[in-house]
N, CA, C and O of each residue as an XYZ file, in Angstrom:
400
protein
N     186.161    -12.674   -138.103
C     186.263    -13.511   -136.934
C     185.342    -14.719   -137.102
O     184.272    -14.636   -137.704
N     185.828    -15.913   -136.511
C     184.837    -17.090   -136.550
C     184.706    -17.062   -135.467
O     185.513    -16.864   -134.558
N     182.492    -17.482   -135.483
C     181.531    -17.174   -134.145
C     181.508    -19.069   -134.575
O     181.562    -19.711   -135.624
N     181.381    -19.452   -132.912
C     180.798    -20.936   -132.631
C     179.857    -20.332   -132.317
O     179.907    -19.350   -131.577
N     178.744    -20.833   -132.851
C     177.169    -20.513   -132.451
C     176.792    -21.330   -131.446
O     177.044    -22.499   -131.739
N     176.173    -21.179   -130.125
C     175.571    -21.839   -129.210
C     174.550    -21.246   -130.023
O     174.192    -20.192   -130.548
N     174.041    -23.384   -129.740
C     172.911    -23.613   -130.479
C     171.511    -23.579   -129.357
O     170.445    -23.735   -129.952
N     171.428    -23.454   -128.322
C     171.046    -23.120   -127.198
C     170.353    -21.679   -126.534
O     169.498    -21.405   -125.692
N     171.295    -20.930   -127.479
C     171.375    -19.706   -126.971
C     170.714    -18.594   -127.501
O     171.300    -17.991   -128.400
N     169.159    -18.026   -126.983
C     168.639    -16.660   -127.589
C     169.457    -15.758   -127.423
O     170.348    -15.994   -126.607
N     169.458    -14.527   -128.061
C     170.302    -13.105   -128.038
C     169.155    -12.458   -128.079
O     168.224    -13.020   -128.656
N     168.943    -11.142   -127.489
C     167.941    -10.523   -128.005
C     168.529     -9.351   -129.012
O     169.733     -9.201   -129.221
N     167.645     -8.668   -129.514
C     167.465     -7.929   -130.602
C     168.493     -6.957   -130.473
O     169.376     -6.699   -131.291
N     168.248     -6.341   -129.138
C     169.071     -5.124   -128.213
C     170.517     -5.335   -128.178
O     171.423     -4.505   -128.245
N     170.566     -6.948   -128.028
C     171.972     -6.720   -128.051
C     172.722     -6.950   -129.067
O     173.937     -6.754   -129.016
N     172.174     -7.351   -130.024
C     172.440     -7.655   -131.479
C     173.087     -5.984   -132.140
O     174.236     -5.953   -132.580
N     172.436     -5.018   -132.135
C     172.190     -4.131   -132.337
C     173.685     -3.883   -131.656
O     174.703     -4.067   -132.323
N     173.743     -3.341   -129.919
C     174.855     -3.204   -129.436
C     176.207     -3.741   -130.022
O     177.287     -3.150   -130.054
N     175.980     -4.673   -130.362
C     177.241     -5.707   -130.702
C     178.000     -4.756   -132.217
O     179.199     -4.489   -132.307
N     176.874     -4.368   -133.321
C     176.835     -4.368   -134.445
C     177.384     -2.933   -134.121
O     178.319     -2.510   -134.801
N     176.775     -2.053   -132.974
C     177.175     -1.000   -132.952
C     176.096      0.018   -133.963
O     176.684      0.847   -134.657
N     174.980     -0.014   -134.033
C     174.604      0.339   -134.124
C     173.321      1.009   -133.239
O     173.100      0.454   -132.162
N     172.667      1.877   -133.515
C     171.010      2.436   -133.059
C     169.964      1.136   -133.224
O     169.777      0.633   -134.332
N     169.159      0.538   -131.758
C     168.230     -0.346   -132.032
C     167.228      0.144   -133.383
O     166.607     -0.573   -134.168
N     167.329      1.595   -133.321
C     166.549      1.613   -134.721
C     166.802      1.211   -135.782
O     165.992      0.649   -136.520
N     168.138      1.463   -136.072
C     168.951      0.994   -137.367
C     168.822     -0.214   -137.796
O     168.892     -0.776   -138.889
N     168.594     -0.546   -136.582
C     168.818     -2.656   -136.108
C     167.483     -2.829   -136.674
O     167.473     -3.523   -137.692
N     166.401     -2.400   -136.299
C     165.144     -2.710   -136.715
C     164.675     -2.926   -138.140
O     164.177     -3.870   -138.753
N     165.175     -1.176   -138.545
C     165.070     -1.251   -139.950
C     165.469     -2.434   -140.766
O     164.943     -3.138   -141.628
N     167.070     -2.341   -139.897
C     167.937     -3.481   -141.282
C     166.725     -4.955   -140.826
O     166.000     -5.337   -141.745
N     166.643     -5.407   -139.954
C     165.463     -6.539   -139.414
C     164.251     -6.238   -140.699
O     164.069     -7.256   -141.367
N     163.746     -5.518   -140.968
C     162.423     -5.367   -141.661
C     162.767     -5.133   -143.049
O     161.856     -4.768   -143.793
N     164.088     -5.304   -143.580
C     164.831     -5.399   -144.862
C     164.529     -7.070   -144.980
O     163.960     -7.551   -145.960
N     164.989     -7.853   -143.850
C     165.041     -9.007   -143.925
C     163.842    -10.092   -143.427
O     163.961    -11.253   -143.037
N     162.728     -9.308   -143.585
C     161.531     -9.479   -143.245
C     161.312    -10.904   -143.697
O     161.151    -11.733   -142.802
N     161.277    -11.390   -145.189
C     160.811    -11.833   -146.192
C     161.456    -13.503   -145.481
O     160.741    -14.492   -145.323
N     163.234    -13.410   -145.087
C     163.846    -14.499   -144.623
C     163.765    -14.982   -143.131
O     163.995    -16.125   -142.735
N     163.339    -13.734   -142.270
C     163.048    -14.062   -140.455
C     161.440    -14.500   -140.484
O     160.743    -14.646   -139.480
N     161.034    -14.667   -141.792
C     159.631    -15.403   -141.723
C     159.653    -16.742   -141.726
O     159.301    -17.473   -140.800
N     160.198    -17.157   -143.098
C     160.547    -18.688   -143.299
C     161.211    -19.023   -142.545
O     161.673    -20.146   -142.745
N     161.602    -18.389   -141.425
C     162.451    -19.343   -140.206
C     161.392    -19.163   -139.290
O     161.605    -19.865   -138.301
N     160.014    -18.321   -139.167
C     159.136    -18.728   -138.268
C     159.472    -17.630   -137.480
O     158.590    -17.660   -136.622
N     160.058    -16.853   -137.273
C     160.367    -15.733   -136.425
C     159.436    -14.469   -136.270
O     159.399    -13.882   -137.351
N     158.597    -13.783   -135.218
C     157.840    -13.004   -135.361
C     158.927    -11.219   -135.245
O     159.960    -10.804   -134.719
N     157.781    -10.711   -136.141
C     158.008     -9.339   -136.417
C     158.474     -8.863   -134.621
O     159.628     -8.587   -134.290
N     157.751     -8.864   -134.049
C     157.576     -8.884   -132.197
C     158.123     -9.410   -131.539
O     157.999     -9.162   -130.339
N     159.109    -10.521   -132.039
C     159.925    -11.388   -130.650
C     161.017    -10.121   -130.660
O     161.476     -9.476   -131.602
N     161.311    -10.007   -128.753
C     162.652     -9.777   -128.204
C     163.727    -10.133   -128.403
O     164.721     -9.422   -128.555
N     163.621    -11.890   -128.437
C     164.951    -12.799   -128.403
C     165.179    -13.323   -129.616
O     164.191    -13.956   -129.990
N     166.001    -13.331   -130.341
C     165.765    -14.357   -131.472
C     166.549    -15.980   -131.403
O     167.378    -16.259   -130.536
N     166.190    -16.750   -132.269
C     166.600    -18.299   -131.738
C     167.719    -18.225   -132.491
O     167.904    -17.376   -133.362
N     168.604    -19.234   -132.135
C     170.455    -19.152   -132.627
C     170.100    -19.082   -134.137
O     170.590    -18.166   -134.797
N     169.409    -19.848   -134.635
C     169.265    -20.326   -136.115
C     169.381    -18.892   -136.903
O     170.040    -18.765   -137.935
N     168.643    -17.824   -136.272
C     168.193    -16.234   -136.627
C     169.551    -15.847   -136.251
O     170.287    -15.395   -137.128
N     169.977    -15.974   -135.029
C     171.373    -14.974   -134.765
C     172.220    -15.323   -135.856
O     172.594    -14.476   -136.668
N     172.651    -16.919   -135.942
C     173.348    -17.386   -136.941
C     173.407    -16.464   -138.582
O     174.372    -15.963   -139.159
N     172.169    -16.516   -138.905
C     172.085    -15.460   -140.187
C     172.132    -14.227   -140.131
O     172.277    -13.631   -141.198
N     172.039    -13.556   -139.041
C     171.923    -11.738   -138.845
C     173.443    -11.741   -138.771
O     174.011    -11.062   -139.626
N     174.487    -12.649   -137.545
C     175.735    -12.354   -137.688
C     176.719    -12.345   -138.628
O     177.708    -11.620   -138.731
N     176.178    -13.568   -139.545
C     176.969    -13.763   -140.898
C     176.230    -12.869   -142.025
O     176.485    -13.344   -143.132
N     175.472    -11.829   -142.099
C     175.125    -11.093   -143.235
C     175.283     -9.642   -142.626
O     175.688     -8.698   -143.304
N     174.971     -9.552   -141.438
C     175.378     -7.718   -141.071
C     176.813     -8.226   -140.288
O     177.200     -7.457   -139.408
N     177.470     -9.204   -140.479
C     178.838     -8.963   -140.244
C     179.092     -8.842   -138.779
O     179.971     -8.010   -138.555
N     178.623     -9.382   -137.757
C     178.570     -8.985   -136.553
C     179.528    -10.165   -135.904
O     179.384    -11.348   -136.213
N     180.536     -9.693   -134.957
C     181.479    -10.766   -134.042
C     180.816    -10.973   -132.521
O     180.612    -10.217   -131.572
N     180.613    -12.225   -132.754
C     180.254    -12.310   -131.188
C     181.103    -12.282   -129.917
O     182.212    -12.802   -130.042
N     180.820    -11.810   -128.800
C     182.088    -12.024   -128.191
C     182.079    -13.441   -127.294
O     181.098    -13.911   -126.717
N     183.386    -13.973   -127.332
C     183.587    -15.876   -126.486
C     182.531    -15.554   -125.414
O     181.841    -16.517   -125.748
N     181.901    -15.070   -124.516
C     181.390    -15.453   -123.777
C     179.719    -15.925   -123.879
O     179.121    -16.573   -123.021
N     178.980    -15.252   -125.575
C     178.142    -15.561   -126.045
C     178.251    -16.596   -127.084
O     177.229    -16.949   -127.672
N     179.332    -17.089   -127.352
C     179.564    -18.653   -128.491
C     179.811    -19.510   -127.537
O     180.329    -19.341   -126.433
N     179.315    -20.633   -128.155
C     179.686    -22.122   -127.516
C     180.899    -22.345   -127.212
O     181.771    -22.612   -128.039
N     181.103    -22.235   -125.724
C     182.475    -22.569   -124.771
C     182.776    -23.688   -125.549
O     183.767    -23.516   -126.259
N     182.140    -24.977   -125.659
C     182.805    -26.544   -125.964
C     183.464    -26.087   -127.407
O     184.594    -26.506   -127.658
N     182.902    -25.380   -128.204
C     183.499    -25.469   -129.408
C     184.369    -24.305   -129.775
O     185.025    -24.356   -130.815
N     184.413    -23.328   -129.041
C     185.431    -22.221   -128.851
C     186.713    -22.950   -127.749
O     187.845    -22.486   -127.616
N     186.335    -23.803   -127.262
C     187.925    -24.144   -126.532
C     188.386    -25.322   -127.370
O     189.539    -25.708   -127.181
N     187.806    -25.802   -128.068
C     188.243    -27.042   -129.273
C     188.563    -26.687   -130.135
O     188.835    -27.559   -130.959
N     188.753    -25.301   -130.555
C     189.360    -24.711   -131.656
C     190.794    -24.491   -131.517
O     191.397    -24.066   -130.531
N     191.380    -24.948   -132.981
C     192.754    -24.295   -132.560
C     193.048    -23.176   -132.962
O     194.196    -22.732   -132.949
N     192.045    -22.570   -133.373
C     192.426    -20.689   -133.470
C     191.832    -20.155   -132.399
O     191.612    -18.955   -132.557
N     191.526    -20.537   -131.487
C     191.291    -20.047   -130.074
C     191.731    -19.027   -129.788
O     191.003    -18.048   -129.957
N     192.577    -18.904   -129.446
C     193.946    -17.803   -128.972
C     193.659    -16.963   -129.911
O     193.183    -16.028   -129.266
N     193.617    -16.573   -131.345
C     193.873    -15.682   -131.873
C     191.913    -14.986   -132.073
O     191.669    -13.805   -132.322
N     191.112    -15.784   -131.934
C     189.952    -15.220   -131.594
C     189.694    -14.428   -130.569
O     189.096    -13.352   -130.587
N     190.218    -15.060   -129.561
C     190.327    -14.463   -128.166
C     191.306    -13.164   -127.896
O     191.075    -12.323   -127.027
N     192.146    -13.149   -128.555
C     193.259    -11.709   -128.870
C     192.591    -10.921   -129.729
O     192.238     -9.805   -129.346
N     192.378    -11.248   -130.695
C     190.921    -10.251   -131.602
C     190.217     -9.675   -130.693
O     190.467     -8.498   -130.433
N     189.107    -10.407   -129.956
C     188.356     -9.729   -129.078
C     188.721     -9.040   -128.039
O     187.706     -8.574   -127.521
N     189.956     -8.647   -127.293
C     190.603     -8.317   -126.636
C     190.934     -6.992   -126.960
O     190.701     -5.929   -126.385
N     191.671     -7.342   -128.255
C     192.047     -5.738   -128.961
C     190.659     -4.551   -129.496
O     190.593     -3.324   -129.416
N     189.879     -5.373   -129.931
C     188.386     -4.497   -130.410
C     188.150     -4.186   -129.330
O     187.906     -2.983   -129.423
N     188.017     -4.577   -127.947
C     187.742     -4.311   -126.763
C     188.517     -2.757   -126.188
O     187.929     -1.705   -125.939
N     189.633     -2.970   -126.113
C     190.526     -2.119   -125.619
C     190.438     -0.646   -126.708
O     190.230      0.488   -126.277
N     190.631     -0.961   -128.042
C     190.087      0.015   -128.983
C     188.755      0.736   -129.169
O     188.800      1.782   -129.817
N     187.375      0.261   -128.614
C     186.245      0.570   -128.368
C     186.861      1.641   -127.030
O     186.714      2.854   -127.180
N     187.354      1.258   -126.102
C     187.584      2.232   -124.592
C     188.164      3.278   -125.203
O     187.657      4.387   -125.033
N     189.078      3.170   -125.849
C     190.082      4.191   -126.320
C     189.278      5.608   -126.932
O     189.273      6.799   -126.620
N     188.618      4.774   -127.967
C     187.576      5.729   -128.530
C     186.390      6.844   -127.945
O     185.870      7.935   -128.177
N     186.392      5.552   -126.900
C     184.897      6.442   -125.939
C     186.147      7.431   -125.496
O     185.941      8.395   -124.759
């Protein structure tokens, strides 16, 4: 799936984790794998939130889809794969319920 990153926008850790579907622990660990790169971006071991620049790299390396209401509206409605992003997220949606 392609994420428009709001450049604006902290995520915190918690929900990063949620998203990925994983245990905040899991989340942590994999975080302290990537210790070495959430430094040179200035990011503390201890922040809650992380800044887009950080989400940007956690989503594109642990593979994580954001859902439209956490990406940049202006550049998610200027897309012309809109629709089929938005049907993606729809179906993972409905398939997550199914499961529970």
């Amino acid at each position: 799936m392609v994420n428009y990153y709001d450049k604006n926008r902290f995520i915190s850790k918690r929900m990063l984790a949620q998203l990925a579907d994983v245990s905040t622990r899991t989340f942590s660990r994999y975080l302290a794998s990537r210790r070495h790169i959430l430094d040179a971006m200035g990011i503390s071991p201890k922040a809650q939130k992380l800044p887009p620049q950080a989400v940007k790299y956690i989503c594109e390396d642990y593979c994580i889809d954001l859902p439209p209401e956490l990406q940049d509206q202006k550049a998610l409605n200027a897309s012309p794969i809109r629709n089929i992003i938005l049907k993606t997220w729809d179906a993972e949606k409905s398939f997550s319920k199914k499961i529970l």
